[in-house]
mmCIF file of the C-alpha atoms, coordinates in Angstrom:
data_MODEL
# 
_entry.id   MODEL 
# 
loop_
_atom_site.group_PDB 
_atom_site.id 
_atom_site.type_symbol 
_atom_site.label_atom_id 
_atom_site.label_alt_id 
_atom_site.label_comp_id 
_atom_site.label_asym_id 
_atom_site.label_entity_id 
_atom_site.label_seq_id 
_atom_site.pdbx_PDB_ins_code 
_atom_site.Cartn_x 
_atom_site.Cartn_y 
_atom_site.Cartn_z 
_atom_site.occupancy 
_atom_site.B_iso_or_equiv 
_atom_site.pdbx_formal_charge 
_atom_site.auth_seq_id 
_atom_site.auth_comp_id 
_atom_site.auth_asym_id 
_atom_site.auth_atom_id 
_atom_site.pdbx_PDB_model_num 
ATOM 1   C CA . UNK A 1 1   ? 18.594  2.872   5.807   1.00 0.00 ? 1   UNK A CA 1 
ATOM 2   C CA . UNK A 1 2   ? 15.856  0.333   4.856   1.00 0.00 ? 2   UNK A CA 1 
ATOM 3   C CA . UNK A 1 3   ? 12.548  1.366   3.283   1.00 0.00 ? 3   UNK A CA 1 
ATOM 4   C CA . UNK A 1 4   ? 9.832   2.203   5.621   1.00 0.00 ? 4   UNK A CA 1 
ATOM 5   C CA . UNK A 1 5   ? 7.066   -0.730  5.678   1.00 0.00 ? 5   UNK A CA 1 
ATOM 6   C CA . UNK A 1 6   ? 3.737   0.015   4.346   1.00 0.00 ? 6   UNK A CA 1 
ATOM 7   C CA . UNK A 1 7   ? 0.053   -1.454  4.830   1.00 0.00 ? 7   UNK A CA 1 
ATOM 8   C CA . UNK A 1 8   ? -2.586  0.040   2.852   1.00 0.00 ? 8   UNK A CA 1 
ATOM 9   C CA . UNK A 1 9   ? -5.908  -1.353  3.101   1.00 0.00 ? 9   UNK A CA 1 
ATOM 10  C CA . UNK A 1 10  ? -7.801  0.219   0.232   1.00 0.00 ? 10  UNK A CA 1 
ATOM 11  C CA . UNK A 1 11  ? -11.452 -0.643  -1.362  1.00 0.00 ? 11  UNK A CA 1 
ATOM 12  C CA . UNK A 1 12  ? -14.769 1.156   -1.008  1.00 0.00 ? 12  UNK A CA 1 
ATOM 13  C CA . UNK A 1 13  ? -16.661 2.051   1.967   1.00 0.00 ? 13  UNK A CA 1 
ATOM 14  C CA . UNK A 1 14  ? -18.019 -0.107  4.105   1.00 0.00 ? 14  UNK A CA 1 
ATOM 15  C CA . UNK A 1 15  ? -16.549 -3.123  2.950   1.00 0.00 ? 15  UNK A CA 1 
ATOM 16  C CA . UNK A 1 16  ? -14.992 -4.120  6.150   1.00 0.00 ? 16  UNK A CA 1 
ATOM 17  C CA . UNK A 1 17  ? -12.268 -2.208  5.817   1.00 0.00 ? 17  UNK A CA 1 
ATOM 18  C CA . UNK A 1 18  ? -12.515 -0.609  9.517   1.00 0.00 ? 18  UNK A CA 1 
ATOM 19  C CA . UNK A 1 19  ? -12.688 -4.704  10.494  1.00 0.00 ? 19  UNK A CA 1 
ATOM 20  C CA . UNK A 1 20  ? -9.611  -5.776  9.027   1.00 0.00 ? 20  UNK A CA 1 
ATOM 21  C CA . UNK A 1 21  ? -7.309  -2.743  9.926   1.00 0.00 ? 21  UNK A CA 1 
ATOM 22  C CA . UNK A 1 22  ? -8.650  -3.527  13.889  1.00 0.00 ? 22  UNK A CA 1 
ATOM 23  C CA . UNK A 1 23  ? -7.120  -6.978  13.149  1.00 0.00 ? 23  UNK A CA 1 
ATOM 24  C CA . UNK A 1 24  ? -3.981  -6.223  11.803  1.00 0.00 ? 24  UNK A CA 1 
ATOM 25  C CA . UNK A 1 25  ? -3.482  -3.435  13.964  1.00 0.00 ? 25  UNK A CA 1 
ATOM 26  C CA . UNK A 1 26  ? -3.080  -6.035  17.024  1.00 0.00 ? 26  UNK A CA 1 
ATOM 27  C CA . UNK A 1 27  ? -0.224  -7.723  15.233  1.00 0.00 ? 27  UNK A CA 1 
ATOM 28  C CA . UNK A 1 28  ? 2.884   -7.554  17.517  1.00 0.00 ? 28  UNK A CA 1 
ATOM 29  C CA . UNK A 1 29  ? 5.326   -4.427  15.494  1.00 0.00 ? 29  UNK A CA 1 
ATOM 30  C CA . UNK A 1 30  ? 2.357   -2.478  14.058  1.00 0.00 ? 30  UNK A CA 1 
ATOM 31  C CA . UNK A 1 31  ? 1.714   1.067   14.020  1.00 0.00 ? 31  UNK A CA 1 
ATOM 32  C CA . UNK A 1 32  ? -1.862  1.831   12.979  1.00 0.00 ? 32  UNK A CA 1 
ATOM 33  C CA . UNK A 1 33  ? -2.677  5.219   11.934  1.00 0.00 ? 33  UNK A CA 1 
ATOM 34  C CA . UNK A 1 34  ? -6.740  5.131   11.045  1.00 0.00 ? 34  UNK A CA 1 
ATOM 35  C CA . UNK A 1 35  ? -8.126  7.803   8.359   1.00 0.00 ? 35  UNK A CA 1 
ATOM 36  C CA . UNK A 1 36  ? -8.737  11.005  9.829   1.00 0.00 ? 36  UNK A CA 1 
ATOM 37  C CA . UNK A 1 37  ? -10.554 13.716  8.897   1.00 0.00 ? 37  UNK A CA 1 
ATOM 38  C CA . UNK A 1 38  ? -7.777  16.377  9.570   1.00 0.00 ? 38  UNK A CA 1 
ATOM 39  C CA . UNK A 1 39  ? -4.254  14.709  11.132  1.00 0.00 ? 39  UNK A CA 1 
ATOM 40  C CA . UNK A 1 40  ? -0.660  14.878  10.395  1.00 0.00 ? 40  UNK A CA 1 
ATOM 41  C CA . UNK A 1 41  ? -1.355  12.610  7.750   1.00 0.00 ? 41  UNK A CA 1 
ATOM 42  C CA . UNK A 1 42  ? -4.863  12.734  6.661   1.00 0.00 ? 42  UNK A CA 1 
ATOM 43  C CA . UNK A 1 43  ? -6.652  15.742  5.179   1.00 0.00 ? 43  UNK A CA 1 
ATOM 44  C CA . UNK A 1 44  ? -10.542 15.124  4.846   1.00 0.00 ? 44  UNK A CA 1 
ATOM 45  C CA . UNK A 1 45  ? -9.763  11.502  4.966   1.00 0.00 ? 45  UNK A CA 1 
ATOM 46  C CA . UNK A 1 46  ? -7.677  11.256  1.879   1.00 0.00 ? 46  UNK A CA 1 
ATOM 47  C CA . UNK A 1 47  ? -3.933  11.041  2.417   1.00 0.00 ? 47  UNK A CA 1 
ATOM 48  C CA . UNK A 1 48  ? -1.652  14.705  2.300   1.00 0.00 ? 48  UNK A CA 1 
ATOM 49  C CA . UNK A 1 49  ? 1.102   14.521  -0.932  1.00 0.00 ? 49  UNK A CA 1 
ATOM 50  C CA . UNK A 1 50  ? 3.626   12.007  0.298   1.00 0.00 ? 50  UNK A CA 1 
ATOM 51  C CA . UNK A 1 51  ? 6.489   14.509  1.081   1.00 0.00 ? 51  UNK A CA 1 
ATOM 52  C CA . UNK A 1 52  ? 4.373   16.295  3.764   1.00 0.00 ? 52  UNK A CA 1 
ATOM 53  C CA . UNK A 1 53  ? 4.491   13.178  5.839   1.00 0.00 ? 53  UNK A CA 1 
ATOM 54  C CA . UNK A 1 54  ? 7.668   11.846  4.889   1.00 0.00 ? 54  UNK A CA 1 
ATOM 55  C CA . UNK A 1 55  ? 8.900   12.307  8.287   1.00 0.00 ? 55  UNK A CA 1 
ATOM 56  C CA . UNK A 1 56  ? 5.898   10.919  10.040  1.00 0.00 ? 56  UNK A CA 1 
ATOM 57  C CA . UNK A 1 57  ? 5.750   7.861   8.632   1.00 0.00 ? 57  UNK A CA 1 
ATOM 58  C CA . UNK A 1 58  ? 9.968   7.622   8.694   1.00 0.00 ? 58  UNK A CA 1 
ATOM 59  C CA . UNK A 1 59  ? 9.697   7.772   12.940  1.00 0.00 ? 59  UNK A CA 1 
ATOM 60  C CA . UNK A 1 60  ? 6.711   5.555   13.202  1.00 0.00 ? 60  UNK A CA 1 
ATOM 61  C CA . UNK A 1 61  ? 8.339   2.085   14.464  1.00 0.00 ? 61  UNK A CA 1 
ATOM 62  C CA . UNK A 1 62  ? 7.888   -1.527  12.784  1.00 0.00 ? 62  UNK A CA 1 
ATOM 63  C CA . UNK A 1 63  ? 5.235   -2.005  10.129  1.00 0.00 ? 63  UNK A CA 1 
ATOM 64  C CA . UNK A 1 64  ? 3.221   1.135   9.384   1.00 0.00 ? 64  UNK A CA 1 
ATOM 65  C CA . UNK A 1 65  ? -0.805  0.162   8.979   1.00 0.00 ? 65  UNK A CA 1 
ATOM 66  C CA . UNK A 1 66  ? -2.746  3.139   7.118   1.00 0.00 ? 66  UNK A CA 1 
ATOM 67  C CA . UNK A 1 67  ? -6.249  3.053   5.941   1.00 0.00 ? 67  UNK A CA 1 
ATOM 68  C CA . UNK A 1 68  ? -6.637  5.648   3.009   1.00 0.00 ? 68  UNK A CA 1 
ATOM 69  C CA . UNK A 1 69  ? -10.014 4.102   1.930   1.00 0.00 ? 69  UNK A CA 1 
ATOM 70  C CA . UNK A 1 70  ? -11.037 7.769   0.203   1.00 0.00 ? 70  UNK A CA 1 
ATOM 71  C CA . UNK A 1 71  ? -8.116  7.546   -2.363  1.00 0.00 ? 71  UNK A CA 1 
ATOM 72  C CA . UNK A 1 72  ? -9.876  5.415   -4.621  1.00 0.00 ? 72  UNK A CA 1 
ATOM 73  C CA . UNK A 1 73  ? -12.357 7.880   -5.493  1.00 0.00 ? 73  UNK A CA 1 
ATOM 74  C CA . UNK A 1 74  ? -9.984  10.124  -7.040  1.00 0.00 ? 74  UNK A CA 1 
ATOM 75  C CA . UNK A 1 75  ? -7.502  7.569   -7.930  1.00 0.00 ? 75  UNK A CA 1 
ATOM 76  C CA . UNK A 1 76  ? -6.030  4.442   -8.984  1.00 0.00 ? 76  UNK A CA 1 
ATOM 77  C CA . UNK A 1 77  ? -3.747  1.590   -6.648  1.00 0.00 ? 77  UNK A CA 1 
ATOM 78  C CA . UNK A 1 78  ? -1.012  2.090   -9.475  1.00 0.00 ? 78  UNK A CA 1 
ATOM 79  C CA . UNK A 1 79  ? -1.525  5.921   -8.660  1.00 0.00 ? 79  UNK A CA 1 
ATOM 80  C CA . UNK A 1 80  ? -0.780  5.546   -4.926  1.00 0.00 ? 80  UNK A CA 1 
ATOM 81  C CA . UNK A 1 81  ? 1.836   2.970   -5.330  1.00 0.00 ? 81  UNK A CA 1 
ATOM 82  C CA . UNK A 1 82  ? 3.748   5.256   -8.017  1.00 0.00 ? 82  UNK A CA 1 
ATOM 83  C CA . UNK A 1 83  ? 4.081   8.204   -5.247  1.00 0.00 ? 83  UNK A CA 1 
ATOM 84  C CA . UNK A 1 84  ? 5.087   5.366   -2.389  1.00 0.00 ? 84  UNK A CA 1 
ATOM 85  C CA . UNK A 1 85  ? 7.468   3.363   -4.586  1.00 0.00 ? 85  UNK A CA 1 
ATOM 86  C CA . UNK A 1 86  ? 10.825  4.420   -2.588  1.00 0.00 ? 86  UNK A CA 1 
ATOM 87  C CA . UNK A 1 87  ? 8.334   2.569   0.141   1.00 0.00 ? 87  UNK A CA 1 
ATOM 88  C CA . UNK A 1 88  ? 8.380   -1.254  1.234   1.00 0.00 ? 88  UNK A CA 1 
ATOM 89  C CA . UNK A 1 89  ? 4.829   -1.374  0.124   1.00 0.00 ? 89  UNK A CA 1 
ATOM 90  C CA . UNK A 1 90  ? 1.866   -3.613  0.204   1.00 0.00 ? 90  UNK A CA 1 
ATOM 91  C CA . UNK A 1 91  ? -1.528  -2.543  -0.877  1.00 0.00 ? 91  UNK A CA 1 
ATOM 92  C CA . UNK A 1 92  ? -4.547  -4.374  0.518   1.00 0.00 ? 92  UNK A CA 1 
ATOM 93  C CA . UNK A 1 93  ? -7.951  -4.021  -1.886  1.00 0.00 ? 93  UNK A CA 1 
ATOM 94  C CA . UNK A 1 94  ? -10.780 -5.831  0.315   1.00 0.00 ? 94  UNK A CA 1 
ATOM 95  C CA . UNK A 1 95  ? -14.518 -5.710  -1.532  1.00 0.00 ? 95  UNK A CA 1 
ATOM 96  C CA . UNK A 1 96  ? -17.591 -6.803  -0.036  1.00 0.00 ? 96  UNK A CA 1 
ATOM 97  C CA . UNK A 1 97  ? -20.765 -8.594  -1.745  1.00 0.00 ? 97  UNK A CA 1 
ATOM 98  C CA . UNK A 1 98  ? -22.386 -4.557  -3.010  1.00 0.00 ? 98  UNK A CA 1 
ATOM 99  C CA . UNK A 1 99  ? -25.896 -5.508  -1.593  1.00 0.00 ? 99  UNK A CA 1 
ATOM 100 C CA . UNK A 1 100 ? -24.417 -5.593  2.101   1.00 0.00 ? 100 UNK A CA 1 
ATOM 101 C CA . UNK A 1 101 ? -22.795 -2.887  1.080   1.00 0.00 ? 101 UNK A CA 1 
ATOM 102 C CA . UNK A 1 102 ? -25.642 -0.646  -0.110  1.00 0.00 ? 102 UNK A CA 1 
ATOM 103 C CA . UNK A 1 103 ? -27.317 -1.653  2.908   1.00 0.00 ? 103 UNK A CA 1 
ATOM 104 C CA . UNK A 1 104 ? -24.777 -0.058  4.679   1.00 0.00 ? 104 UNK A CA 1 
ATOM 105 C CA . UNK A 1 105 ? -24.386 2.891   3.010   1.00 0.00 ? 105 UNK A CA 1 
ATOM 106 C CA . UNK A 1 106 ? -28.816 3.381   3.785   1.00 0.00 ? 106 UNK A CA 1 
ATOM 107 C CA . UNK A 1 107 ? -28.044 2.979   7.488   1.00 0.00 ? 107 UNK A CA 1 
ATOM 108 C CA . UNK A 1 108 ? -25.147 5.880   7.207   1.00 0.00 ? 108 UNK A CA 1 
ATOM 109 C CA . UNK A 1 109 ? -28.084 7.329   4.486   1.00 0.00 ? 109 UNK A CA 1 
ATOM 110 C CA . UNK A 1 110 ? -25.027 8.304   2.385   1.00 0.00 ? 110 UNK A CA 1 
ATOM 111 C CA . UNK A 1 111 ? -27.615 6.773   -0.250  1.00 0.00 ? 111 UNK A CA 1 
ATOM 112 C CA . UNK A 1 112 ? -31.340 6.574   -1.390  1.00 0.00 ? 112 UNK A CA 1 
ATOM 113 C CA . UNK A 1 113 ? -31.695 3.868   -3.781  1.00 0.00 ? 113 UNK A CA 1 
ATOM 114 C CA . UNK A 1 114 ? -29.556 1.422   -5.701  1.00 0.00 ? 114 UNK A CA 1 
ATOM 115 C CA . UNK A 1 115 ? -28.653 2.804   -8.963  1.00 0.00 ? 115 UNK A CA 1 
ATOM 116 C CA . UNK A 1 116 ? -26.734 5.384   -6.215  1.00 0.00 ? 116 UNK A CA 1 
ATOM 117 C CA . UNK A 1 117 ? -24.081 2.896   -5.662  1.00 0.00 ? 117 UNK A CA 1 
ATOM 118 C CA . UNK A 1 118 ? -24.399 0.208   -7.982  1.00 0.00 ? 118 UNK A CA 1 
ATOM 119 C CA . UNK A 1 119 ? -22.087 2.411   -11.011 1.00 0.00 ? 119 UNK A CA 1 
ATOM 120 C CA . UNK A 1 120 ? -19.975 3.647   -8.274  1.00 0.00 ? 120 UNK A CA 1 
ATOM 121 C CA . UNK A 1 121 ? -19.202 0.854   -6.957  1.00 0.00 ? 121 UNK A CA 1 
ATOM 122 C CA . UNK A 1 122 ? -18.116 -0.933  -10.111 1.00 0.00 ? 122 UNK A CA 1 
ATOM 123 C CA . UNK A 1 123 ? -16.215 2.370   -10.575 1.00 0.00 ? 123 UNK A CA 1 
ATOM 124 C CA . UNK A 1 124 ? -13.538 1.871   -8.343  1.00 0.00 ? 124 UNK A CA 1 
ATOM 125 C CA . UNK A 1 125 ? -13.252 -1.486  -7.930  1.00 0.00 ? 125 UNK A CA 1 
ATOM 126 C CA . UNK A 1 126 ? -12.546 -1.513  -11.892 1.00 0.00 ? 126 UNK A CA 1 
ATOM 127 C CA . UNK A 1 127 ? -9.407  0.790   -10.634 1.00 0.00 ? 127 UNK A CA 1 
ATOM 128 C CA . UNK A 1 128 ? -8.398  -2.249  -8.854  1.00 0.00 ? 128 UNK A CA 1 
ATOM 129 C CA . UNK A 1 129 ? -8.857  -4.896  -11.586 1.00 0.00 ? 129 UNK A CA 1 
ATOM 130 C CA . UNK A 1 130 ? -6.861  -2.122  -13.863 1.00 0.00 ? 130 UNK A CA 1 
ATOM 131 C CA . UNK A 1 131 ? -3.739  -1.929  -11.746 1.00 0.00 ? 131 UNK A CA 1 
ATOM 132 C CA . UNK A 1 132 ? -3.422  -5.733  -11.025 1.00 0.00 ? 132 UNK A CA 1 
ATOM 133 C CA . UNK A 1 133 ? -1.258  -6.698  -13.937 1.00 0.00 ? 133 UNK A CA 1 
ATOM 134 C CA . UNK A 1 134 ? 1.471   -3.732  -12.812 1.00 0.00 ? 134 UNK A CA 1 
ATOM 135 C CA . UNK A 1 135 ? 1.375   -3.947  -9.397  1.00 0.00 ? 135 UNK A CA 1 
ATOM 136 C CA . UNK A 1 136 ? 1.759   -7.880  -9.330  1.00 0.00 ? 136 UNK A CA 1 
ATOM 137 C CA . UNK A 1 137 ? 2.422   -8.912  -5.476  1.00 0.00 ? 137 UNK A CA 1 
ATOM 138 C CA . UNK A 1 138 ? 2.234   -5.633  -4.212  1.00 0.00 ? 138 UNK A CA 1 
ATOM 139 C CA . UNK A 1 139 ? -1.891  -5.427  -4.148  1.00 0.00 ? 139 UNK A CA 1 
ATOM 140 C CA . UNK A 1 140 ? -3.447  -8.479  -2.571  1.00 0.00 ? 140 UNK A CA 1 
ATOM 141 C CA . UNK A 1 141 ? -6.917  -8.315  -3.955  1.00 0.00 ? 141 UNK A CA 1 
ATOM 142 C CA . UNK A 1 142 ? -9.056  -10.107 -0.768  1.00 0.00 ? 142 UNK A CA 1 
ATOM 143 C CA . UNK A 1 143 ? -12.582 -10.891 -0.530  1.00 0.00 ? 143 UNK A CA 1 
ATOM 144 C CA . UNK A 1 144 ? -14.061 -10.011 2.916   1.00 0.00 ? 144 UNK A CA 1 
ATOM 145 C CA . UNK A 1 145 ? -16.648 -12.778 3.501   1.00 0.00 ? 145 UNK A CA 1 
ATOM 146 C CA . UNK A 1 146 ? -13.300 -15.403 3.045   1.00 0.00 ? 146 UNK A CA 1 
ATOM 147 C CA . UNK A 1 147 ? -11.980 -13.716 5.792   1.00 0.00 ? 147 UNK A CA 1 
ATOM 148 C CA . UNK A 1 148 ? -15.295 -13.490 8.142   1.00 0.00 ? 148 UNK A CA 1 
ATOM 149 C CA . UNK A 1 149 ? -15.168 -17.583 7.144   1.00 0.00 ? 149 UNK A CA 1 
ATOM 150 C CA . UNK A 1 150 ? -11.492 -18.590 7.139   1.00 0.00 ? 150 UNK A CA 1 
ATOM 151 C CA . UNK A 1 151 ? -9.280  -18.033 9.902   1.00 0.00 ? 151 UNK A CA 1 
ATOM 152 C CA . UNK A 1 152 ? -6.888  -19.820 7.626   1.00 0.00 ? 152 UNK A CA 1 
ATOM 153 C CA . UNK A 1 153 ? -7.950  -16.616 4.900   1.00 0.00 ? 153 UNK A CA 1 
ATOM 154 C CA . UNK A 1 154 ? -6.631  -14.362 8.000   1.00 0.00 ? 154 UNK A CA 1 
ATOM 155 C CA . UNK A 1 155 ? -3.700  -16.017 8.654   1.00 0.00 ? 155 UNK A CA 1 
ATOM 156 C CA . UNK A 1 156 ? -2.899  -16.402 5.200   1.00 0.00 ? 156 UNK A CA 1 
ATOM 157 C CA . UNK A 1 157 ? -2.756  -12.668 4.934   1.00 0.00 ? 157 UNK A CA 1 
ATOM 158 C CA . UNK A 1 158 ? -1.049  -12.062 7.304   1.00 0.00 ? 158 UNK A CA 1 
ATOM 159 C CA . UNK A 1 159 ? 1.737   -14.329 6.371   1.00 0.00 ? 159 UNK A CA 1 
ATOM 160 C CA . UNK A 1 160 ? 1.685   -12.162 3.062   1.00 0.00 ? 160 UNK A CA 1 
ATOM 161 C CA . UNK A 1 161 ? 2.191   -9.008  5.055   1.00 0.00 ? 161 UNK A CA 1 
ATOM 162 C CA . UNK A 1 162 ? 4.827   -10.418 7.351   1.00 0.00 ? 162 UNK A CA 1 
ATOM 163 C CA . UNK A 1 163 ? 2.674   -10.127 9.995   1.00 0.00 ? 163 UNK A CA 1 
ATOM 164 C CA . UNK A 1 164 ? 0.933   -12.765 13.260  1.00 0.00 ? 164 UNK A CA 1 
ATOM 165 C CA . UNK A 1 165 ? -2.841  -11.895 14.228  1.00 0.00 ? 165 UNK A CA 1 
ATOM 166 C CA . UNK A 1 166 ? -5.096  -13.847 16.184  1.00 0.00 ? 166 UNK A CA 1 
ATOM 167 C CA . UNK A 1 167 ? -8.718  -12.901 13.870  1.00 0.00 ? 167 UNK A CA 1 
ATOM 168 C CA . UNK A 1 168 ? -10.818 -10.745 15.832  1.00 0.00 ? 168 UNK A CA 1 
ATOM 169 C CA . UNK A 1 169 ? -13.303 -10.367 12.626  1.00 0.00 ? 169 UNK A CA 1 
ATOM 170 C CA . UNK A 1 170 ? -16.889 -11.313 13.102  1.00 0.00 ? 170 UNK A CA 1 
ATOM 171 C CA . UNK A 1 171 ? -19.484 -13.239 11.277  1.00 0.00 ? 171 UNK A CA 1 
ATOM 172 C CA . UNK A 1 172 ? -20.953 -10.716 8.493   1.00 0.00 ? 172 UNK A CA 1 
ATOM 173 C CA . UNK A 1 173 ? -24.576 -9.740  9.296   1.00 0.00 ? 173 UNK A CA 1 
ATOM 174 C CA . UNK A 1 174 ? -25.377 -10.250 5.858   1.00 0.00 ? 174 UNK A CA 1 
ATOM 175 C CA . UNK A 1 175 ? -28.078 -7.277  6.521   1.00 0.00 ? 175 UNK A CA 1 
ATOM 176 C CA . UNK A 1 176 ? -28.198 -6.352  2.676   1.00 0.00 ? 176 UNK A CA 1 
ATOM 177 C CA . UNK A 1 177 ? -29.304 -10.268 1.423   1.00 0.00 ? 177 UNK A CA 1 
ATOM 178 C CA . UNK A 1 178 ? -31.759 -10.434 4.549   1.00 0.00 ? 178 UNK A CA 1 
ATOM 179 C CA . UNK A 1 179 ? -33.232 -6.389  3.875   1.00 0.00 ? 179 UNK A CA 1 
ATOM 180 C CA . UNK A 1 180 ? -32.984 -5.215  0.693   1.00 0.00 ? 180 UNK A CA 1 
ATOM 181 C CA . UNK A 1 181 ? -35.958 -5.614  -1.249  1.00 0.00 ? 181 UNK A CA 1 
ATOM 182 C CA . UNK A 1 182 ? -35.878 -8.270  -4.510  1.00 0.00 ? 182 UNK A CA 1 
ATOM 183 C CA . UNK A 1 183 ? -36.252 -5.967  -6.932  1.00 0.00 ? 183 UNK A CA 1 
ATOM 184 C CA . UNK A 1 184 ? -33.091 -3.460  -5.487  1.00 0.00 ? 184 UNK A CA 1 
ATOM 185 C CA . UNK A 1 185 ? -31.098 -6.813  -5.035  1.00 0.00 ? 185 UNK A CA 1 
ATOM 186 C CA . UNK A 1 186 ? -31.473 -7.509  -8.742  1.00 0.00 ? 186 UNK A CA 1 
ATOM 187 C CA . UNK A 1 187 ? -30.252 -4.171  -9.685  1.00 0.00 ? 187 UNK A CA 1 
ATOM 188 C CA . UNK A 1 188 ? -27.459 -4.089  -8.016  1.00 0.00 ? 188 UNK A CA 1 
ATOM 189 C CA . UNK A 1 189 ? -26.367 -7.409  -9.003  1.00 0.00 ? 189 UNK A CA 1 
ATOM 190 C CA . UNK A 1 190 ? -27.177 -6.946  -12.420 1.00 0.00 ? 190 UNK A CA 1 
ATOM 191 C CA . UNK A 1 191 ? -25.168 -4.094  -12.517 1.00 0.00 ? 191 UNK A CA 1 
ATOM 192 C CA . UNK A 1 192 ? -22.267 -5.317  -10.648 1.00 0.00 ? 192 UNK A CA 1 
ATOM 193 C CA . UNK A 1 193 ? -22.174 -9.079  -11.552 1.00 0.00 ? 193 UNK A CA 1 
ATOM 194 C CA . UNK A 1 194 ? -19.322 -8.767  -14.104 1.00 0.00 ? 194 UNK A CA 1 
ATOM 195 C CA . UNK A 1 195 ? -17.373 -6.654  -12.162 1.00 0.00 ? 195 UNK A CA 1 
ATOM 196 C CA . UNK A 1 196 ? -17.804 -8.893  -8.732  1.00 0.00 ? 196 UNK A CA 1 
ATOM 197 C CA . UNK A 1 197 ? -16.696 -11.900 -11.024 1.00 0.00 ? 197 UNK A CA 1 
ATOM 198 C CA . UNK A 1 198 ? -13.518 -10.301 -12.142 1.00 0.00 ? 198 UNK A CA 1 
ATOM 199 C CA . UNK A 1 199 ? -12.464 -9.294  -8.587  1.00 0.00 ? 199 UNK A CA 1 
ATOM 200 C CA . UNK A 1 200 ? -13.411 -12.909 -7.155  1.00 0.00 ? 200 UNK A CA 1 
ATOM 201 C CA . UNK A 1 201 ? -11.596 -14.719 -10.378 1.00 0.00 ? 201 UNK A CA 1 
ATOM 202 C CA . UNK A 1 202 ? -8.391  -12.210 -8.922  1.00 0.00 ? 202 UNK A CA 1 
ATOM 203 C CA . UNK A 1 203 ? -8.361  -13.104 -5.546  1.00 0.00 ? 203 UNK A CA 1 
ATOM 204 C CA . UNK A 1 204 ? -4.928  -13.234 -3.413  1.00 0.00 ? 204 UNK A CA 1 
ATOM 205 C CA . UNK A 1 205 ? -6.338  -14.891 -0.519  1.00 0.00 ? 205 UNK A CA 1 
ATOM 206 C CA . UNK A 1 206 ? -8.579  -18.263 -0.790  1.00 0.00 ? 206 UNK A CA 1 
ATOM 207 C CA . UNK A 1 207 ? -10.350 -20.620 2.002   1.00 0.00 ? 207 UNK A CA 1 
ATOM 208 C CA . UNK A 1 208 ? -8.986  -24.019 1.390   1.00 0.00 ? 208 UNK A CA 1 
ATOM 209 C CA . UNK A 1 209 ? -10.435 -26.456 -0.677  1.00 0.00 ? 209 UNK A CA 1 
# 
């Protein structure tokens, strides 16, 4: 019997994660299973071991979508692929540009000030940059304003995935470049600038020339 296919769309927290799944989840053969805080395969939003849902994902038709943003707090893509590797699996990491993203993460007030997400956020997306060189093809390491900008970005994507979508992603508000002050803007690109360089310089996905 062929391997089940798996989506993961991975990343940090508001980085338009909940966007992208919405898109790919209208792709003809999908079934999209959102994080949960307590399902049949979702406990407090990180994903239960793989052999308790085994059989969930085995009876779930087509392409199975999950999005197990939580996992990389506690670990690494190579981590997750290594316990789904009898699985035909593709691992999605989108990032965002971190002030949006701290912006975000004020309006949820899941943060105070920037030095709360700025080390954090390098953090995990480091995880990302760590695993790239094992996991080859398998993660697709996608920037989230390309795909707010480039249908062709969406498309392209989705061609990866084996998947047709018509984009349903929206223009970013760009909230954090417009709201944060200058001073918390610096910080948090100081701190992240290397790190947002790396993932950029790794893309999968790129708007034309």
């Amino acid at each position: 019997m062929p391997a089940t296919r798996l989506v993961m769309i991975l990343g940090f927290q508001r980085s338009g994660t909940t966007a992208l799944f919405d898109t790919l989840a209208s792709a003809p053969g999908v079934s999209p299973r959102h994080e949960h805080a307590d399902d049949d395969l979702y406990d407090d939003y990180f994903l239960r071991p793989e052999p308790q849902i085994r059989s969930v994902l085995a009876a779930l038709p087509g392409t199975v979508l999950l999005k197990p943003v939580r996992e990389s707090r506690r670990r690494s893509p190579l981590e997750v692929a290594e316990e789904y590797r009898d699985y035909d699996l593709s691992m999605i990491w989108l990032y965002r540009d971190p002030v949006n993203v701290y912006q975000s993460w004020l309006e949820k007030q899941w943060v105070t000030n920037p030095e709360g997400i700025g080390q954090h956020w390098v953090s995990r997306n480091k995880k990302c940059l760590a695993s790239r060189a094992a996991l080859g093809d398998t993660l697709l390491i996608v920037r989230y304003e390309d795909l707010v900008t480039s249908a062709a970005c969406v498309a392209a994507l989705a061609g990866r995935l084996g998947l047709t979508v018509e984009s349903t992603l929206r223009a970013d508000s760009n909230a954090g470049r417009a709201r944060v002050t200058a001073v918390d803007q610096q910080s948090i690109d100081a701190a992240t600038r290397a790190t947002l360089e790396q993932l950029d310089h790794a893309r999968s996905i790129r708007p034309p020339a």
